[in-house]
Phi, psi and omega in degrees: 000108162310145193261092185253143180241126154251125195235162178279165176299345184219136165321177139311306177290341177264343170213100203257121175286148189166173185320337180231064214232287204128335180254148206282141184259135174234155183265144174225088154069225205274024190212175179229110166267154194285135171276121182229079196090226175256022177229144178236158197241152168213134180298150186195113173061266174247004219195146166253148167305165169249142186216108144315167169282295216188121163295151176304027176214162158244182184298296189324308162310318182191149174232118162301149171183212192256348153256048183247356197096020209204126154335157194218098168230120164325100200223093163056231204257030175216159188251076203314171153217142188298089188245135183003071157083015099292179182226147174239156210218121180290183173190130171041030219049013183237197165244150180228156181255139176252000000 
């Protein structure tokens, strides 16, 4: 199984998100994500993540798993899946895009 990583357009050095970034901070489970547009960063190890708000499905549409067709990758204690060049991740009864 191959690793596909989706990182945010921009670095730590070149843009550090924090309290005076300029960007509205929302709490996601144990971490704080940034808003950039329709999309959000969340720091993760050196480099940030791209974190959708809510993937384009609900559970209800489709369930991810381990026989659903979609890459499967390991993320800190939880597992995305690879849906068209992005990962959706559950959260609370929706998928979030990562």
């Amino acid at each position: 199984m191959s690793t596909i990583e989706v990182h945010a357009e921009h670095t730590l050095s070149e843009h550090e998100h924090g309290v005076d970034c300029g960007h509205q901070a929302i709490q996601h489970d144990d971490h704080t994500d940034y808003v950039h547009g329709a999309h959000h960063h969340a720091l993760h190890e050196d480099h940030y993540d791209e974190h959708e708000s809510v993937a384009e499905h609900t559970v209800e549409d489709h369930t991810h798993g381990p026989d659903c067709g979609h890459e499967s990758v390991s993320h800190g204690d939880h597992t995305d899946f690879v849906h068209d060049g992005h990962k959706h991740a559950e959260h609370a009864g929706h998928y979030d895009e990562h």
